[in-house]
C-alpha positions in Angstrom: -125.3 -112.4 -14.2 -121.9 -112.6 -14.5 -120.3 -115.1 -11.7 -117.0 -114.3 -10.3 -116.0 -117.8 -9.9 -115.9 -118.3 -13.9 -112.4 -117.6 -14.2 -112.2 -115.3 -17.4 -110.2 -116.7 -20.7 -107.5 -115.0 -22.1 -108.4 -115.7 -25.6 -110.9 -114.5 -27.9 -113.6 -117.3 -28.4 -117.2 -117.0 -30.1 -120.4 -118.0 -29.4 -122.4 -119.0 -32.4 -125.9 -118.4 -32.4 -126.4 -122.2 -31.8 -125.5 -121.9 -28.0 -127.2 -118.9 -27.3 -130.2 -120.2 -28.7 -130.3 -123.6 -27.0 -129.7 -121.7 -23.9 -133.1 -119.6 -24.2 -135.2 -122.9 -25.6 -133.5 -125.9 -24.0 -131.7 -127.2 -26.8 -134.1 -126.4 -29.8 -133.0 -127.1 -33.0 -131.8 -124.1 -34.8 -131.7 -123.8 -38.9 -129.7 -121.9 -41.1 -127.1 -121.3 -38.3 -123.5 -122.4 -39.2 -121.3 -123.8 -36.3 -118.5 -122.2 -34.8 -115.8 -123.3 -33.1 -114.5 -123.3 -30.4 -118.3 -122.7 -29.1 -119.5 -125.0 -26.9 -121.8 -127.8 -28.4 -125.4 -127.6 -27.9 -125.0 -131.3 -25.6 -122.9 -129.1 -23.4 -125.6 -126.6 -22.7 -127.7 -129.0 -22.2 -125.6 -130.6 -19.1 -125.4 -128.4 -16.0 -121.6 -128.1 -14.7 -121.1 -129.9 -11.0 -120.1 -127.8 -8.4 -116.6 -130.0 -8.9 -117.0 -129.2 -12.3 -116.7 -125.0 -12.9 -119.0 -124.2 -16.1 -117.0 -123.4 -19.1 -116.6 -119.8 -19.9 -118.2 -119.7 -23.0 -121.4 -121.4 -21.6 -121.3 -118.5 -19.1 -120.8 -115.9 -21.5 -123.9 -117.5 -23.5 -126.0 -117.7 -21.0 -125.2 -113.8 -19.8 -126.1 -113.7 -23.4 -129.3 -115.0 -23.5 -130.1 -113.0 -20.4 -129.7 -109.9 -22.4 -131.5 -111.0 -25.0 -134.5 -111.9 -23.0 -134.3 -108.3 -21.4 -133.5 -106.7 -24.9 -137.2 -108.8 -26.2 -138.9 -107.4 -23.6 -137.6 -103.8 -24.4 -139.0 -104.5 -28.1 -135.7 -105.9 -30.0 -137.2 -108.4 -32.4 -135.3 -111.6 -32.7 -133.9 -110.6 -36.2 -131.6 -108.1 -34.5 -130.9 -110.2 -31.9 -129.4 -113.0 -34.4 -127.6 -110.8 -36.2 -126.2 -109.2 -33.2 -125.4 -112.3 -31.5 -124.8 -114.9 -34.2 -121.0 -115.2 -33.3 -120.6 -112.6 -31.2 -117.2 -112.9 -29.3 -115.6 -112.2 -25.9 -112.7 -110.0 -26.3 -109.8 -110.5 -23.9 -108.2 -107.5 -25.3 -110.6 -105.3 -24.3 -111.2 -106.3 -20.7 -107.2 -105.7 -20.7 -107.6 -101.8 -21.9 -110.9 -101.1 -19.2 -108.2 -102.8 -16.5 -105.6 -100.8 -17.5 -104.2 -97.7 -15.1 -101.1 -96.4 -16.2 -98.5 -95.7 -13.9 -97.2 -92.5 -15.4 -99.2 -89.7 -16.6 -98.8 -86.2 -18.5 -98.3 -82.8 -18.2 -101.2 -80.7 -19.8 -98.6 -79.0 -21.8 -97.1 -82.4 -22.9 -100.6 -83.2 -23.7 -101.4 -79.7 -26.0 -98.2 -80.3 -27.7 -99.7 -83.1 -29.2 -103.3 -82.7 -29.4 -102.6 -78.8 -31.1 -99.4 -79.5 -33.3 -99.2 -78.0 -36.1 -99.3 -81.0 -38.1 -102.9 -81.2 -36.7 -104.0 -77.8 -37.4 -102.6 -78.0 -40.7 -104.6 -80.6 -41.1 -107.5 -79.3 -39.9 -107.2 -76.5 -42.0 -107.4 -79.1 -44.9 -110.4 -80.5 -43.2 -112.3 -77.7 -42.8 -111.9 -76.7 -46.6 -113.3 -80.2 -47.6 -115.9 -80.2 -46.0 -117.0 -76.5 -44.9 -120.0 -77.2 -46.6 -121.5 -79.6 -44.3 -119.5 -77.9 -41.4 -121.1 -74.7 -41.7 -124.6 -75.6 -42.6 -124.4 -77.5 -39.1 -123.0 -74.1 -37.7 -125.9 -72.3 -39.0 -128.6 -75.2 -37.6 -127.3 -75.3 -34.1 -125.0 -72.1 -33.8 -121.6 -74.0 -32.9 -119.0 -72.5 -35.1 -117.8 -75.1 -37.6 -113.9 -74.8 -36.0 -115.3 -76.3 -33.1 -116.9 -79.2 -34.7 -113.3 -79.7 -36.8 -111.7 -79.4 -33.8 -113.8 -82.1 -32.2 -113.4 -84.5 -34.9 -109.1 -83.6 -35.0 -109.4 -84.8 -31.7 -112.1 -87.5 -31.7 -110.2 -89.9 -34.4 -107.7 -88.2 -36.1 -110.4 -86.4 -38.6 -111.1 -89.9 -39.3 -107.7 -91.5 -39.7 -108.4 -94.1 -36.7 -112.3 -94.5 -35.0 -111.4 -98.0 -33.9 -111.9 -101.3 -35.9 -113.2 -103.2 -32.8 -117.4 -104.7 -32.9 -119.3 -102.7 -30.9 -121.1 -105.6 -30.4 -118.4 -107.9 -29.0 -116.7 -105.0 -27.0 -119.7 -104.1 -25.1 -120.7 -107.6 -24.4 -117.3 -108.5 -23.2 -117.1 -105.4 -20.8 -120.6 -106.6 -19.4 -119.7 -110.1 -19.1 -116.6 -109.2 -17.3 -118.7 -107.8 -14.5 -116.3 -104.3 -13.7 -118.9 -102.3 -15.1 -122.1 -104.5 -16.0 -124.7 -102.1 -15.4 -123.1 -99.2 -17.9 -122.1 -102.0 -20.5 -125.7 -103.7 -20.7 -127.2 -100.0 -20.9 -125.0 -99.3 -23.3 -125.1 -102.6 -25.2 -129.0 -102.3 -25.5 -128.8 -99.1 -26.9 -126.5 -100.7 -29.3 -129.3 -103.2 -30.3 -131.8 -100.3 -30.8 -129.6 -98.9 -33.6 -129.2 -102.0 -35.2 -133.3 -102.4 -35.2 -133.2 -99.0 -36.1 -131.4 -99.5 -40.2 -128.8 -96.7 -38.9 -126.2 -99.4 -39.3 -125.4 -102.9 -40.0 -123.4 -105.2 -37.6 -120.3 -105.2 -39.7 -120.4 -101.3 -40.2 -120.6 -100.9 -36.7 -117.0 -100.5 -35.2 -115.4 -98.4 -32.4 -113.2 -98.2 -29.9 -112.7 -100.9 -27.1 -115.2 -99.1 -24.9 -118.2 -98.6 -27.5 -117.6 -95.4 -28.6 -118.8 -95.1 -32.3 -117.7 -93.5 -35.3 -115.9 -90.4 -36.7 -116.7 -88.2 -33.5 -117.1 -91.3 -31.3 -120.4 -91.3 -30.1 -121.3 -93.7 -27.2 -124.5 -96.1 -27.9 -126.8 -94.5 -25.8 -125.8 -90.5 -27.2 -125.8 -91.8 -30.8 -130.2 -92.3 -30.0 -130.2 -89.2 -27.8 -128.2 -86.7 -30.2 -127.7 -88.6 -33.5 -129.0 -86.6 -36.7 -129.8 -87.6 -40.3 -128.6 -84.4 -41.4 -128.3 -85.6 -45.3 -132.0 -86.8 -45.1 -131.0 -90.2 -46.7 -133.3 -92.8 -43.8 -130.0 -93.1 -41.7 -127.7 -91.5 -39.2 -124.5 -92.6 -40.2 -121.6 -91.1 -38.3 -119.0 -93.6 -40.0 -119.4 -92.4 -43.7 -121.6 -89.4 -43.5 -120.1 -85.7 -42.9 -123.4 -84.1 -42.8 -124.4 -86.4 -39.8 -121.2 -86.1 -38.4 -121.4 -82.5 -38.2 -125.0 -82.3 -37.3 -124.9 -84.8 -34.6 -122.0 -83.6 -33.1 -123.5 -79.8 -33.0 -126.3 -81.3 -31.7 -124.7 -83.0 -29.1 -122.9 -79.8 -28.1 -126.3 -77.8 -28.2 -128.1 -80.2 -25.8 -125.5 -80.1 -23.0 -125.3 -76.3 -23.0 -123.8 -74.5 -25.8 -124.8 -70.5 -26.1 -124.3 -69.5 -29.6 -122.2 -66.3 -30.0 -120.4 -67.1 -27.4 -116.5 -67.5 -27.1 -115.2 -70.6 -25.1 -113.1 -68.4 -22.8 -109.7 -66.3 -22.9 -106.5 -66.2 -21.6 -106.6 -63.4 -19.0 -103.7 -62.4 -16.7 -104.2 -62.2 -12.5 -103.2 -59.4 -10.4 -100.9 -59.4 -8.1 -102.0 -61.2 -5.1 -105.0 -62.9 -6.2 -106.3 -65.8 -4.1 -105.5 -69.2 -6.4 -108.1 -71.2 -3.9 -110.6 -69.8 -6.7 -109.6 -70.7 -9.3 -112.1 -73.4 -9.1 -115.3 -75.1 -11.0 -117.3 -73.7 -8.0 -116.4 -70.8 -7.5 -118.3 -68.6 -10.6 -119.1 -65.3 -10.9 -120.0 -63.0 -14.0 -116.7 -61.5 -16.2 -117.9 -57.9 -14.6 -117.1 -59.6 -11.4 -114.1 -61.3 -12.1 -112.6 -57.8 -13.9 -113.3 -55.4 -10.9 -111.1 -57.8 -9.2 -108.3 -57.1 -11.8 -108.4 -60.0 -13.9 -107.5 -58.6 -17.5 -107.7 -60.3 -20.9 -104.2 -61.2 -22.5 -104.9 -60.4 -26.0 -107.9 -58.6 -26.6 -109.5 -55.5 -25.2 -112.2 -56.7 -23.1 -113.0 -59.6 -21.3 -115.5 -62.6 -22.8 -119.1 -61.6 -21.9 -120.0 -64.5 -19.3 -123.0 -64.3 -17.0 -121.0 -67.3 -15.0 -116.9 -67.4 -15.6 -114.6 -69.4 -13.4 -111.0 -68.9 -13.7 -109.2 -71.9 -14.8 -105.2 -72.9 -13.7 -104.4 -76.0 -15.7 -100.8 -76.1 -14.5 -101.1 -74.2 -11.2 -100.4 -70.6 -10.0 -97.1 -70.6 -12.4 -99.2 -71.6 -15.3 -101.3 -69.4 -17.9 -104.7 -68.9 -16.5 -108.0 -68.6 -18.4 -111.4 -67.4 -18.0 -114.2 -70.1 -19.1 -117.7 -69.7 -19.5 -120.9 -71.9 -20.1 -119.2 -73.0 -23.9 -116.0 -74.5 -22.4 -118.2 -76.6 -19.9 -120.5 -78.0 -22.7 -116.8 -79.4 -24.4 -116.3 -80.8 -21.2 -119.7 -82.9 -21.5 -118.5 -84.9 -24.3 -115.1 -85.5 -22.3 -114.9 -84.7 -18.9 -111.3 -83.7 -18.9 -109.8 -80.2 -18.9 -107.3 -81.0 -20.9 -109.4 -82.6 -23.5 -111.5 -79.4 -23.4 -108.6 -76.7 -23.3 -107.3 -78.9 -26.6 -110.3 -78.4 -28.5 -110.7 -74.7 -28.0 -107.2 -74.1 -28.4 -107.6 -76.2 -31.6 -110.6 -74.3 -32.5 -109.1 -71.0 -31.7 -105.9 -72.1 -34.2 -108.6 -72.9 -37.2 -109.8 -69.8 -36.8 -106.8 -67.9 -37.1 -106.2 -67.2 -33.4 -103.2 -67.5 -31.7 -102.2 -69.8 -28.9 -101.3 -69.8 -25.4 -99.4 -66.8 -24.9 -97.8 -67.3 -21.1 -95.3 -69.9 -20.4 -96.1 -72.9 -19.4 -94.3 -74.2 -16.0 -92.1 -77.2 -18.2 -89.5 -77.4 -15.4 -92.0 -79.2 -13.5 -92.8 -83.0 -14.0 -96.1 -84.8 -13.6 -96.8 -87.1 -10.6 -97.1 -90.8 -11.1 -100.0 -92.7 -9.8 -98.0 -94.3 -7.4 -96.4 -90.9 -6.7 -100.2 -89.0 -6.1 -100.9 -91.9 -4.0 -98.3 -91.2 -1.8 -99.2 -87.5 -1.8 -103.0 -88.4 -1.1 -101.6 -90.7 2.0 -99.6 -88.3 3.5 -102.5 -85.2 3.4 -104.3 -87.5 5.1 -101.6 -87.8 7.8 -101.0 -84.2 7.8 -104.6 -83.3 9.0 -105.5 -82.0 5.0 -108.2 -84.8 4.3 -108.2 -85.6 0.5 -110.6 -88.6 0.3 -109.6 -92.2 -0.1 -106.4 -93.0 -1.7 -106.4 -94.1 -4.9 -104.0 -92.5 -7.2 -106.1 -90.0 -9.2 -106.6 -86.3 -9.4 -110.2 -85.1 -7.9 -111.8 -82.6 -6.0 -111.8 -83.9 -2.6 -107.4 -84.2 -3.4 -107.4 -81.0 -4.8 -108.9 -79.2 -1.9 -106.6 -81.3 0.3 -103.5 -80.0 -1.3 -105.0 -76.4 -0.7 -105.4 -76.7 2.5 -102.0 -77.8 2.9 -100.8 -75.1 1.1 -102.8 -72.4 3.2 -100.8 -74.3 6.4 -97.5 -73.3 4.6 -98.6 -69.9 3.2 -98.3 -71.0 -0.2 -100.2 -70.1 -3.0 -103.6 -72.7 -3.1 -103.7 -73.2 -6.4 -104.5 -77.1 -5.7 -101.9 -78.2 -7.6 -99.9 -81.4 -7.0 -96.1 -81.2 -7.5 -93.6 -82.8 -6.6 -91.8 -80.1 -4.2 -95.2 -80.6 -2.6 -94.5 -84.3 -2.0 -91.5 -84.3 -1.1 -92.5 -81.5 1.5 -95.1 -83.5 3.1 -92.8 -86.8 3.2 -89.8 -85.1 5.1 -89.8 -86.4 8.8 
């Protein structure tokens, strides 16, 4: 287990097979196994630091190594795959720097859209989706999410394929569980990892991502790659670095799994009648579309609401922003990246594959997005005001949403749970 007293290098280095596996058998002798530099020697495993003496950080990060690979034997990785997993596997300063990392500012969801639904990426995506309709909609037809949905995924996911990371797997899980933050996730994760490798799905080299693990052209995590991954081109192998068909298929899969009704629409834009209650406009708050309509929520652009036996109204930007109406399809996009705006960009990317149009009301682009230092503040001062929003920490939840309600009730503003900065500066005034 990671020790917190091994203070952590700010270089790459690598640890050759050598040192791991004189850590597991006290300095056997290893053939075939080229040194590396600048691994520790196999003399140095042998010596136990002094307590005046801290142990070097790459004897630490070989022995949580070995530690792995003793639980990674017992789960039935043969010690083929664990050489050619580990055979100069290296710590990765970088990416403990990007997990660290908590930017200061943040975006707007419009900002966001702007980007994630140009028209640079549709146009793209329309090229996409001609390439390769073939294994798009033969996916479609499998698991009954539309092929749009699965472009839009992959537009969104890396780029259609332009940029799904160039960083080991390997080294970037290994680093993230050295590092300690999140051990527990990254030696889950890193295990799964090793199962694919013993599985012939992919070879060490082949097998690069992003900086936290995620995998190939729709950037599949280690442990939903053996959950959700198909061999969709019947070739032995689910390969979702150079294989459309798997891409496709997996990803539908995926999507299938966690919820997705075929047939049904991801949502709509809908306009709210005059005086509605913005409080819910909430994740918890759902009720069928028959519901929602007798209350006079109308769709935008078509003639009838979207059929939902459980719709919640979403406000992305507020009570001056567009609203929508999401059922059980939007939720599943959310499973593959809990973030609303992440999910609103895909179906709005969808939609624009297909033809549709895209969001019809104004967004509210007068208004800025609060910093992290700036939501801090707000989260502090609810607190103060009697509007508990949980702990301070600088990022948008439930527990601040409902705060900022509940201040808004106090004021007889509209609860739409949105933070602003009229709102801060409001709460700050003496």
């Amino acid at each position: 287990m990671h020790q917190t007293s091994i203070p952590l290098p700010r270089s790459p280095f690598l640890v050759s097979a050598a040192l791991v596996l004189a850590v597991m058998a006290g300095c056997a002798a290893v053939p075939n196994v080229p040194p590396a530099a600048p691994a520790a020697t196999i003399a140095t495993v042998a010596e136990a630091p002094s307590p005046e003496q801290p142990e070097p950080p790459e004897l630490a990060f070989a022995r949580w190594i070995e530690a792995l690979a003793r639980t990674a034997r017992e789960a039935g990785i043969a010690d083929a795959t664990l050489r050619a997993a580990f055979d100069g596997v290296h710590f990765l300063p970088r990416v403990v720097e990007l997990d660290r990392r908590q930017p200061e500012f943040t975006q707007t969801v419009w900002g966001y859209l702007d980007r994630a639904v140009s028209a640079q990426r549709l146009a793209r995506g329309r090229e996409k989706l001609a390439q390769f309709s073939d294994e798009a909609e033969a996916a479609a037809a499998r698991y009954g999410v539309p092929a749009t949905v699965l472009v839009a995924i992959w537009g969104m996911e890396s780029s259609y394929g332009a940029n799904f990371g160039d960083i080991p797997v390997i080294d970037a899980l290994a680093t993230l569980g050295f590092e300690g933050r999140r051990e527990a996730w990254a030696r889950g994760q890193l295990l799964a990892a090793l199962k694919i490798l013993q599985s012939g799905d992919i070879d060490r080299a082949r097998m690069v991502g992003s900086w936290a693990g995620a995998m190939g052209q729709t950037q599949f995590l280690p442990s939903n790659f053996l959950a959700y991954a198909v061999d969709a081109d019947g070739d032995g192998r689910r390969d979702l670095w150079g294989s459309m068909s798997d891409v496709m298929a997996s990803t539908a899969n995926f999507l299938t799994q966690v919820g997705w009704l075929p047939g049904q629409p991801w949502g709509a834009e809908v306009r709210l009648p005059s005086g509605f209650d913005h409080g819910r406009a909430d994740a918890s708050v759902r009720q069928p579309s028959t519901a929602w309509a007798a209350e006079g929520v109308q769709p935008l652009a078509s003639t009838a609401l979207p059929d939902f036996a459980d719709a919640e109204v979403l406000l992305p930007a507020g009570a001056r922003g567009p609203a929508f109406l999401v059922g059980p399809n939007f939720r599943a996009i959310l499973r593959y990246n809990n973030s609303t705006s992440y999910a609103l960009a895909v179906a709005l990317l969808a939609q624009g594959l297909a033809g549709g149009a895209g969001v019809q009301a104004a967004w509210p682009r007068e208004l800025s997005a609060l910093s992290r230092s700036q939501l801090l503040a707000l989260q502090t001062a609810l607190n103060e005001h009697g509007s508990p929003s949980g702990t301070p920490d600088g990022v948008m939840g439930p527990a601040t949403r409902e705060g900022i309600r509940r201040y808004q009730r106090s004021l007889g503003l509209p609860a739409d749970g949105f933070p602003s900065m009229d709102l801060l500066q409001r709460l700050l005034q003496p």
